[in-house]
SEROMI-993894 format. One record per residue (C-alpha): residue in three letters; x, y, z. Coordinates in steps of 0.1 Angstrom, whole numbers, padded with zeros to 4 digits, always signed. Each point is the difference from the previous one (the first is absolute). Layout:
ALAXYZ...
//
This chain:
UNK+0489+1714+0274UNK-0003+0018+0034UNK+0038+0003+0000UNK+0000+0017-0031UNK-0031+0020+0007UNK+0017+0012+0033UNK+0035+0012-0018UNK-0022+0018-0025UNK-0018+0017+0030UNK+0035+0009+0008UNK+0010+0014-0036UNK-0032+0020+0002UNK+0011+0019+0030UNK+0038+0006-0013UNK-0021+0015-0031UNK-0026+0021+0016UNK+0025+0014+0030UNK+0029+0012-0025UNK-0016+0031-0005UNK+0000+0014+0030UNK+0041-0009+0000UNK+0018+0006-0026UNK-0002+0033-0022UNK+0025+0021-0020UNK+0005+0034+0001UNK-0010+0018-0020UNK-0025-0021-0014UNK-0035+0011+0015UNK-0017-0033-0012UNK+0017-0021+0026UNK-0033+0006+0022UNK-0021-0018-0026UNK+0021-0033+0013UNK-0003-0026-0014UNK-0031+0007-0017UNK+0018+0009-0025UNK+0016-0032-0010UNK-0029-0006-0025UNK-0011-0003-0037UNK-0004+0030-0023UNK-0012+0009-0034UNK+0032-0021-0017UNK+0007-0023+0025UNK-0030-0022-0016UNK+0016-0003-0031UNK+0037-0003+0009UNK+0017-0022-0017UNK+0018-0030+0019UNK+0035+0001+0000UNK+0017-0017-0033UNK+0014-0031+0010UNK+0044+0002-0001UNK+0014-0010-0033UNK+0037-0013+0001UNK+0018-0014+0029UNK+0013+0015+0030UNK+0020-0031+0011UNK+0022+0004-0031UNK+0032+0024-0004UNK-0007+0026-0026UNK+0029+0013-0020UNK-0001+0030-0022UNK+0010+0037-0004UNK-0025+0025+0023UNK-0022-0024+0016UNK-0025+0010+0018UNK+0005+0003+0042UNK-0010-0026+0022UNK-0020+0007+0032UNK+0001-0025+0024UNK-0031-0002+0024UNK-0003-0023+0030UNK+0022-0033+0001UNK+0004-0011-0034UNK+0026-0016-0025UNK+0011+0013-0036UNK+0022-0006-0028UNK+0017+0031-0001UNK+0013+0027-0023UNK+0031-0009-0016UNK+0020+0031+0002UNK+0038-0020-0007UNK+0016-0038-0011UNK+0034-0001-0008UNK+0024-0031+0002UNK+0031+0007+0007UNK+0035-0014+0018UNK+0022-0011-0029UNK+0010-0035-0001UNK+0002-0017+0037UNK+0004-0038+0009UNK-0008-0007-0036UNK-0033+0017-0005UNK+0000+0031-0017UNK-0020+0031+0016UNK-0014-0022+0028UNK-0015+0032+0018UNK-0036+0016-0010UNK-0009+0031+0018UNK-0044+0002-0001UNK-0011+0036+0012UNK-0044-0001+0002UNK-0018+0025+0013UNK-0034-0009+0020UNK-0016+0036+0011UNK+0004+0034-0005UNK-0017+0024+0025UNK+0029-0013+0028UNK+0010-0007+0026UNK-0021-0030+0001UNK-0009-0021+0033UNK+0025-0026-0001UNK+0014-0029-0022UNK-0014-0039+0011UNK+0015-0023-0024UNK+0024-0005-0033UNK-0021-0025-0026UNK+0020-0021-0025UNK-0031-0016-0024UNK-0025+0010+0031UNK+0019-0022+0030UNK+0014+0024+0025UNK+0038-0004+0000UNK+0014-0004+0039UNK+0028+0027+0003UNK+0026+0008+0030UNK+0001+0037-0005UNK-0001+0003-0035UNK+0020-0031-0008UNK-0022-0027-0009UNK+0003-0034+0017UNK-0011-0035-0012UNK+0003-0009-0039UNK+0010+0033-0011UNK+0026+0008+0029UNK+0031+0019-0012UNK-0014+0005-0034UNK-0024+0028+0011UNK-0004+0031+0020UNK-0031+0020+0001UNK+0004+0035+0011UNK-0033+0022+0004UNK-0009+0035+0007UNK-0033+0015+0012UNK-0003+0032-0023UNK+0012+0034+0023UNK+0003+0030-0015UNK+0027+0001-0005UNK+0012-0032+0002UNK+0040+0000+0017UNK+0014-0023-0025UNK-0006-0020-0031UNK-0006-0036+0004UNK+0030-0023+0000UNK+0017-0025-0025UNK+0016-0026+0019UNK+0027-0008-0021UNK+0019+0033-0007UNK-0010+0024-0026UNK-0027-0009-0023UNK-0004+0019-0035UNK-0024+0026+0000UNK-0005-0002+0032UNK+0014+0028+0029UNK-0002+0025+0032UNK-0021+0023-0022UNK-0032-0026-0003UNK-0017-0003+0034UNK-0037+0004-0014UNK-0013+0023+0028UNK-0036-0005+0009UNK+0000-0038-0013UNK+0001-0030+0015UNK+0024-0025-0018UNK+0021-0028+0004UNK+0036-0007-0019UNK+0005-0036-0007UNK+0030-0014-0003UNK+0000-0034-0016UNK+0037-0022-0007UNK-0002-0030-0024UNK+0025-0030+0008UNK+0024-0020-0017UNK-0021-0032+0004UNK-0031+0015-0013UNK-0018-0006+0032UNK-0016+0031+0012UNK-0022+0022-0025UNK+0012-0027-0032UNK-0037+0004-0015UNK+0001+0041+0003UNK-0009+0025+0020UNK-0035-0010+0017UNK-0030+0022+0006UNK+0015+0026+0026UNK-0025+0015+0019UNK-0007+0019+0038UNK-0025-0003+0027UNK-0003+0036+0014UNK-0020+0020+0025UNK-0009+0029-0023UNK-0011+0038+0011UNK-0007+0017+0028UNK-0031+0019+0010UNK-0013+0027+0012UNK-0031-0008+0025UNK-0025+0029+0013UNK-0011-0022+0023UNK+0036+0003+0022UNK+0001+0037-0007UNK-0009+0017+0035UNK-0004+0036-0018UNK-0029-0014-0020UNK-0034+0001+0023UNK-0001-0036+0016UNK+0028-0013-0013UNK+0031-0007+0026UNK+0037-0006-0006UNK+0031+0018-0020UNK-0010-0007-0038UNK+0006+0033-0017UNK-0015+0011-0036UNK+0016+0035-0013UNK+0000+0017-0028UNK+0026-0009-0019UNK+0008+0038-0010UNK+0013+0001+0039UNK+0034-0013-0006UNK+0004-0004+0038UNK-0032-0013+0009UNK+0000-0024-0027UNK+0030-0019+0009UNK-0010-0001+0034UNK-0037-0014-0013UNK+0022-0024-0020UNK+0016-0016+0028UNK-0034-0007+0020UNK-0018-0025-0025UNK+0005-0037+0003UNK-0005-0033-0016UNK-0035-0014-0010UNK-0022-0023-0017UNK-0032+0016+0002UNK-0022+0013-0030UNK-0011+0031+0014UNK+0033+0013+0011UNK+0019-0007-0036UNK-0033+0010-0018UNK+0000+0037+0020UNK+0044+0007-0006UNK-0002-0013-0035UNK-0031+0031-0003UNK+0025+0023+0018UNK+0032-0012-0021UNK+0034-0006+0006UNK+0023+0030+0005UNK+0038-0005-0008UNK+0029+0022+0006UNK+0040+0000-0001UNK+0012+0015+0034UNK+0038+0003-0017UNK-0015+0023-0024UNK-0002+0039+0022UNK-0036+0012-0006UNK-0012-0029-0010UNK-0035-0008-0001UNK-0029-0028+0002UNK-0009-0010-0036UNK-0030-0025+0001UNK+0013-0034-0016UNK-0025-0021+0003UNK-0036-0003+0006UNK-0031+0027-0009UNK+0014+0027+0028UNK-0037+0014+0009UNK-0003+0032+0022UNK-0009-0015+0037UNK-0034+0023-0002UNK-0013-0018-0030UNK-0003-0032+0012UNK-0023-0013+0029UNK+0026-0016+0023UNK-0027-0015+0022UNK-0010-0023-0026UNK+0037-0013-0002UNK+0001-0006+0040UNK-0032-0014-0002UNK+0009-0029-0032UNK+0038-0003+0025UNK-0025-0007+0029UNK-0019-0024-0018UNK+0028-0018-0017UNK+0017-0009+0033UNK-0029-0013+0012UNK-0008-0022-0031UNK+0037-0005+0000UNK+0005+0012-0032UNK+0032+0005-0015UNK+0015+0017-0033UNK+0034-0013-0015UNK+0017+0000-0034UNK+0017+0029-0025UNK-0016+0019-0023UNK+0018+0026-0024UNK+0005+0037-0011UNK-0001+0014-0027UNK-0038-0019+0001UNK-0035+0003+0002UNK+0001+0019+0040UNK-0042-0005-0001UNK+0007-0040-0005UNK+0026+0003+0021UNK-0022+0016+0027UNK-0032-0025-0009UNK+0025-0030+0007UNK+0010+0011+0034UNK-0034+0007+0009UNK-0013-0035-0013UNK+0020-0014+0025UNK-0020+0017+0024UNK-0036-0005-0014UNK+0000+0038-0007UNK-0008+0019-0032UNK+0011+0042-0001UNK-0026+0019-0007UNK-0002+0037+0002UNK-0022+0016+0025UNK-0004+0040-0002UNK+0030+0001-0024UNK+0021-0018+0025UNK+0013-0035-0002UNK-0021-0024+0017UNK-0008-0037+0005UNK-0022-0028+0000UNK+0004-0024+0019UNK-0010-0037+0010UNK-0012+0000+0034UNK-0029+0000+0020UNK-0017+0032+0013UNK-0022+0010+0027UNK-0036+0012-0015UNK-0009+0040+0012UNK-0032+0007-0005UNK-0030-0013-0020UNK-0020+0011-0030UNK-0035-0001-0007UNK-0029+0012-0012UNK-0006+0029+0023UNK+0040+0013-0009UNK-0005+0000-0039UNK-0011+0036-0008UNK-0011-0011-0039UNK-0015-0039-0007UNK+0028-0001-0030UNK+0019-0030+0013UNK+0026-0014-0029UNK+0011-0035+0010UNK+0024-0011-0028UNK+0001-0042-0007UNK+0033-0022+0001UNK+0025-0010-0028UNK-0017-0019-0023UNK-0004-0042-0002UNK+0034+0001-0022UNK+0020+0026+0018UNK-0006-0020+0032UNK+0024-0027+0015UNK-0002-0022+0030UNK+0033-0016-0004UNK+0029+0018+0004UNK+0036-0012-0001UNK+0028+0015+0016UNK+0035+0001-0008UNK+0030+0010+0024UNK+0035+0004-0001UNK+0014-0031+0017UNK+0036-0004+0016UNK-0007-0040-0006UNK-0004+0001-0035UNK+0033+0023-0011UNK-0019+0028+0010UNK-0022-0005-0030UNK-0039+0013-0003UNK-0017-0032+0006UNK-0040-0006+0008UNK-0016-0005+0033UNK-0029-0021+0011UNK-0035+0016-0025UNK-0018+0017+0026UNK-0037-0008-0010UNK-0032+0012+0015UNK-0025-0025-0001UNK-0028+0022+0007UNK+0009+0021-0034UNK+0005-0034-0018UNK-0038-0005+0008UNK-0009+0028-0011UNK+0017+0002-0037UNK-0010-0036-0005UNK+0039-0009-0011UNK+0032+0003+0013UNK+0023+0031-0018UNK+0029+0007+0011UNK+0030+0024-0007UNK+0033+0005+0012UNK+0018+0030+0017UNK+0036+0006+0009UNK+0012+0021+0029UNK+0030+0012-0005UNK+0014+0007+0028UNK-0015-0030+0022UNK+0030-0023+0014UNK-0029-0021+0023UNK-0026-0025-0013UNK-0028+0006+0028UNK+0003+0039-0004UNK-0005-0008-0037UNK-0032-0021+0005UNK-0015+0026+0020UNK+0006+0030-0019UNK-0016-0026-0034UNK-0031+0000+0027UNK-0003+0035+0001UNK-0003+0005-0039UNK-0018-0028-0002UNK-0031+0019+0025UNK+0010+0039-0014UNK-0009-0009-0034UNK-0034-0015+0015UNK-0013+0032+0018UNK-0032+0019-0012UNK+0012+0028-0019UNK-0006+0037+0005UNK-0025+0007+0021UNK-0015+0038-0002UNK-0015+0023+0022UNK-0017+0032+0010UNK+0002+0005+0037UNK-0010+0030+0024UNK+0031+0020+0018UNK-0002-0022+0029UNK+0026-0027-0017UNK+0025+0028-0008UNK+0020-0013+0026UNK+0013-0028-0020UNK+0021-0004-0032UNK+0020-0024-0017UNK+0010-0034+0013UNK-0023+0004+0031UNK-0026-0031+0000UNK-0034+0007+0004UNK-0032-0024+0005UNK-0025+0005-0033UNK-0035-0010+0007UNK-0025+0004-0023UNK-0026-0025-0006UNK-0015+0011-0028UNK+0032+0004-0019UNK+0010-0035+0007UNK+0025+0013+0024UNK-0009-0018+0033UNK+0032+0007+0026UNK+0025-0002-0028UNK+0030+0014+0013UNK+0021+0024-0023UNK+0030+0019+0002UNK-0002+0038-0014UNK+0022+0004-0033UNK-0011+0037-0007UNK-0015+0030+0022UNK-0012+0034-0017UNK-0020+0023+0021UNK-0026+0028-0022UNK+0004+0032+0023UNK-0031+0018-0015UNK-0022-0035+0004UNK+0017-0008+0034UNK+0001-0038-0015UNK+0025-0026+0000UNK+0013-0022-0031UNK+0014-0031+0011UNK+0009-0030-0022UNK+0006-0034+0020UNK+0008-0036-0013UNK-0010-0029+0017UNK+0025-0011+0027UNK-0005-0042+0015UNK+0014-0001+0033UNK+0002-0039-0003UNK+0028+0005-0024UNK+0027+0006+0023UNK-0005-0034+0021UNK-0002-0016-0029UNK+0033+0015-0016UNK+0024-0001+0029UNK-0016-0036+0007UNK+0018-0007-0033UNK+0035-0019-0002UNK+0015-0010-0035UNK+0025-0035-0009UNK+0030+0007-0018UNK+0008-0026-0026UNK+0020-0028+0002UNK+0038+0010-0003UNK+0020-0007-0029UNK+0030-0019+0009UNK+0026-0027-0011UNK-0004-0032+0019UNK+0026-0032+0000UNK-0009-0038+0006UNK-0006+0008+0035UNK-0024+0025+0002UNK-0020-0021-0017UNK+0008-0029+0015UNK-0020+0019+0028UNK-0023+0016-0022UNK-0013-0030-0021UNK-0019-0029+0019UNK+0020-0035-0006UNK-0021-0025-0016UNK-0016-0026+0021UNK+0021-0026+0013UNK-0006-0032-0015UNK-0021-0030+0022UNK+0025-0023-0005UNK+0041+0006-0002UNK+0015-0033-0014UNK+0011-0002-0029UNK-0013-0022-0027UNK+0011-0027-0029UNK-0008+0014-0033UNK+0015-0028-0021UNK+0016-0033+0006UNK+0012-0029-0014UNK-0021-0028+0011UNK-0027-0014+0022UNK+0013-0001+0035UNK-0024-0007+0023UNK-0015-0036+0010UNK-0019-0011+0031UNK-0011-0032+0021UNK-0018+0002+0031UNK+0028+0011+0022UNK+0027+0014-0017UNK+0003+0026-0029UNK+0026-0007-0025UNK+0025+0032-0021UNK+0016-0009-0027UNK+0033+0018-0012UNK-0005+0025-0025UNK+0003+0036-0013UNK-0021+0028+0007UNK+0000+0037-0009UNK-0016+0025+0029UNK-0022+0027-0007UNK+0029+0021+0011UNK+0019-0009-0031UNK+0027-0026+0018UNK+0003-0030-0014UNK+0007-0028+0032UNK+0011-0042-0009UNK-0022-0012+0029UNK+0014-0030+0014UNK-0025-0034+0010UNK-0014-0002+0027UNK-0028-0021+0023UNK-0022+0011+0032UNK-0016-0031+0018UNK-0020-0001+0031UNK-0031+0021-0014UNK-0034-0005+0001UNK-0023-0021-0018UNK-0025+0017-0024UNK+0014+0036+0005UNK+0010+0029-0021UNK+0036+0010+0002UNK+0020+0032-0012UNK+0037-0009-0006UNK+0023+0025+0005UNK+0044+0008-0004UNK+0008+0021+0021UNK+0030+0024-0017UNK+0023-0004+0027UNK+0003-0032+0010UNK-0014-0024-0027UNK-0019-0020+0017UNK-0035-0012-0005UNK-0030+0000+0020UNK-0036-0005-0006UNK-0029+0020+0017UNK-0039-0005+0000UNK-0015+0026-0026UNK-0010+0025+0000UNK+0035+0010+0018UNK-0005+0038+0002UNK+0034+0006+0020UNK+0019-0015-0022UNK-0016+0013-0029UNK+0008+0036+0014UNK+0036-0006+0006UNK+0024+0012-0025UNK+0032-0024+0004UNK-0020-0033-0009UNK-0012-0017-0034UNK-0031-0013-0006UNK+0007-0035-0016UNK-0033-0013-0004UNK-0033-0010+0012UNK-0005-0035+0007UNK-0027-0021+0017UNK+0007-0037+0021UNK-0021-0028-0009UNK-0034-0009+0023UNK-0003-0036+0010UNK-0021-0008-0027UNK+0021+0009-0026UNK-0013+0033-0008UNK+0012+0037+0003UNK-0014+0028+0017UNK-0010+0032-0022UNK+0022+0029+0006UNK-0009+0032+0024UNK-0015+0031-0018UNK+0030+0026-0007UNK+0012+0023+0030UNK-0005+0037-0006UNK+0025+0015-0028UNK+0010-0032-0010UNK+0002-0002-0042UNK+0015-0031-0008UNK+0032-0001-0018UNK+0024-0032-0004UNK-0011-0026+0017UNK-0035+0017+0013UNK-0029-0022+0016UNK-0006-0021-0029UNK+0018-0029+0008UNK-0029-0026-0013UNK+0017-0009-0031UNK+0037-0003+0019UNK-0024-0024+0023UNK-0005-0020-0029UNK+0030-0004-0012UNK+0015-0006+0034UNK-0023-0032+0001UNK+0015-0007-0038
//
């Protein structure tokens, strides 16, 4: 663990240092730091996000859908905005051409397009021809989502009903796709398939690159979007990202739309919750951006608007192991990372002996298995679940396992899921609020700063906690502060965590599983065997071994007329194996047990015969080799002795 514990070092001096460089004018909290990325008052009793209903990988079709918003590097369905056949009758098929228009975001020009998806396989294109199977029967033409955009999206066969110069969806991302069935039914005979996009979504605005905020250094620009002028210049300083933090703090400022062809025209907000800059604590946003590119952390999928904007802020920020909270009306947040304790508390700071410690969730409110699920790009870009993260210590301690399952909705990585599952997994085990009297000299510090708490007597002995609320009694001179126990062991153990995805559903032929599948053992022996025949065949003397003609059926179903034959020269009182071999016909005797032979494939096993000793008697046969069964003529040649001798 010293690796992790040293990267955790590491994310607790990205935390503590923010605050001293990164601020927004004109918000006067940005001194407090990062401080204020704490719990408060509601913050204890937010809910969790609600878990996405539906399915972002499909293509939704309908009249006023709600607008996509693509974040990070993601794939969706689409918005079906068109689908028309058209062409007339050519080379025998009638209307062969389909024009597809989808939409993918709003709140354009996004990032950039990656790759065209026909049912979730990236289709190879030259250009926006595409190569391979579908070659010459489609072309995929894209746009990025300007306002406004220059011109609507092609169709590649002439013009296509309903379709014209006056459609360019300004401000979306889309994609035409034009689709021609053949004559020979070869190309697209079973349908249309699942059409679908991998994109990189939004930019962002980051006030960490912003050299006009204190600390912060390069061109990023905010404005108010009342500034025409400034605005558009703002506009053009933002760049692609994948971070939390960043998408959390512009989806809290909005995004601002306007039509440039239009004189006078102004910024509308069109998306997001468009906060005024001075009610929200932008320090807390660098600090979760800091953190999340240290935990490499990443946000990516859509969500939609109209929609719930406070579960579409919760999401974002789950991706981040961050919760908003408001902090002196302004909004704040929590977040999961380690802190650096200021100061300690004890007896002789406590200007009243009222101490308030409340207890954890109850025995049937706790878990200590947790079960995360993820967007995968494996799995159709379906929700699936990761590795249970369980914490053995908490298993002790409730006497069972329980478990529960959470899904992060915008969570495209299996080990970022695990490790976030560890974080709710030790939050929902801290001691609850802790409350206290203190004497002015712990003014100093307010929410989200983490403080030592020891007080024997109160069964606090070093307990570190972090400060949810601060009120301060200007006739008393004393200071209210509410804290909840904070265990800095929990971040090791959470970024220590790495999840499995499961296995990956697939179609396989004979091959794969040729590979996949062990083959059976191999047998011990390879000849093949008599399972019937017509007569007795074998008879013996002392030196020869005597085969009579017959028929005989092999164990591989072939049925052989075995000519007669006779092998002299042996040896006295000895057991024999006859053998045919396929090729040549030809027989030959040798010693039992004769393993080679047995093994080889291209002879017969005739028979098992002994010679006669000098005093008239024959030897007993050898025990069995390994793997050998019997079958035909098998190792009990007594009786064929006997009759031999007839």
């Amino acid at each position: 663990m010293s690796g992790v514990s040293k990267f955790v070092g590491t994310v607790a001096g990205i935390v503590s240092v923010v605050a001293t460089v990164v601020g927004a004018a004109p918000v006067a909290a940005v001194a407090a730091g990062v401080a204020a990325a704490a719990n408060v008052g509601a913050a204890l009793t937010a809910k969790k996000p609600a878990a996405q209903t539906g399915s972002v990988n499909k293509t939704t079709i309908g009249a006023n859908q709600p607008k996509p918003y693509l974040i990070g590097e993601t794939y969706y369905g689409g918005n079906r905005r068109h689908q028309t056949g058209y062409g007339g009758r050519v080379g025998g098929v009638e209307n062969p051409y389909l024009l597809i228009v989808d939409a993918y975001s709003g709140a354009g020009p996004v990032e950039g397009f990656v790759s065209a998806c026909m049912d979730y396989v990236p289709v190879p294109l030259a250009g926006n021809a595409a190569t391979g199977y579908a070659a010459n029967h489609l072309y995929v033409y894209w746009q990025l989502g300007q306002m406004p955009e220059a011109a609507a999206l092609p169709a590649h066969w002439g013009n296509a009903p309903g379709w014209g110069a006056d459609y360019r969806l300004s401000s979306y991302a889309a994609i035409s796709w034009n689709l021609r069935f053949d004559e020979d039914g070869k190309r697209f005979a079973a349908g249309v398939p699942a059409l679908g996009a991998i994109w990189r979504g939004v930019k962002c605005y980051d006030p960490r690159r912003d050299s006009t905020f204190p600390g912060g250094s390069g061109p990023h620009r905010w404005a108010d979007p009342a500034d025409t002028a400034a605005f558009d210049a703002a506009r053009a300083t933002w760049e692609w990202s994948r971070c939390p933090g960043l998408h959390a703090l512009h989806y809290a400022l909005g995004r601002w739309e306007r039509d440039p062809r239009v004189p006078g025209s102004v910024y509308r907000k069109t998306f997001g919750i468009g906060m005024q800059p001075d009610g929200i604590r932008f320090a807390d946003f660098a600090a979760l951006a800091n953190v999340c590119d240290a935990n490499g952390w990443n946000v990516g999928g859509v969500i939609f608007e109209p929609g719930n904007r406070d579960e579409n802020l919760k999401n974002i920020l789950a991706a981040g192991g961050a919760e908003r909270c408001w902090i002196g009306g302004k909004l704040g947040l929590k977040l999961s990372a380690p802190r650096v304790p200021l100061d300690t508390i004890t007896e002789h700071d406590l200007a009243t002996d009222d101490v308030e410690i409340g207890a954890m969730q109850g025995w049937e409110q706790r878990i200590n298995t947790l079960t995360p699920k993820y967007r995968s790009a494996a799995h159709k870009w379906e929700y699936v679940p990761s590795t249970p993260v369980t914490i053995a210590q908490f298993v002790t301690e409730d006497g069972e396992e329980k478990g529960d399952e959470r899904q992060w909705n915008l969570v495209q990585d299996k080990d970022q899921v695990a490790q976030l599952a560890a974080y709710d997994l030790w939050d929902a085990r801290e001691l609850g609020e802790i409350v206290l009297s203190c004497k002015p000299r712990l003014r100093r510090y307010g929410p989200g700063d983490l403080l030592i708490v020891h007080l024997p007597d109160d069964g606090l002995v070093d307990q570190t906690c972090v400060i949810l609320k601060r009120t301060f009694d200007p006739v008393t001179m004393m200071v209210h502060l509410v804290l909840r126990g904070e265990t800095p062991e929990k971040h090791a153990f959470a970024l220590g965590r790495t999840g499995t995805a499961p296995p990956t559903p697939q179609l396989q032929g004979a091959s794969d599983y040729d590979g996949a599948i062990p083959a059976p053992p191999a047998p011990a022996r390879g000849v093949s065997t008599l399972v019937a025949r017509s007569a007795v065949t074998l008879s013996s003397d002392a030196n020869s071994i005597t085969i009579g003609a017959f028929e005989g059926v092999l164990d591989t179903g072939e049925t052989i007329q075995f000519a007669a034959g006779r092998l002299d020269g042996l040896q006295p009182s000895t057991v024999y194996q006859v053998f045919w071999p396929i090729f040549d016909g030809v027989y030959f005797a040798v010693p039992a047990p004769a393993l080679t032979e047995l093994a080889n494939r291209f002879y017969v096993l005739i028979g098992t015969m002994a010679t006669r000793s000098a005093d008239g008697n024959y030897p007993p046969p050898p025990a069995p080799p390994p793997g050998w069964g019997g079958g035909g003529a098998e190792y009990n040649f007594r009786a064929e002795q006997q009759l031999s001798q007839e």
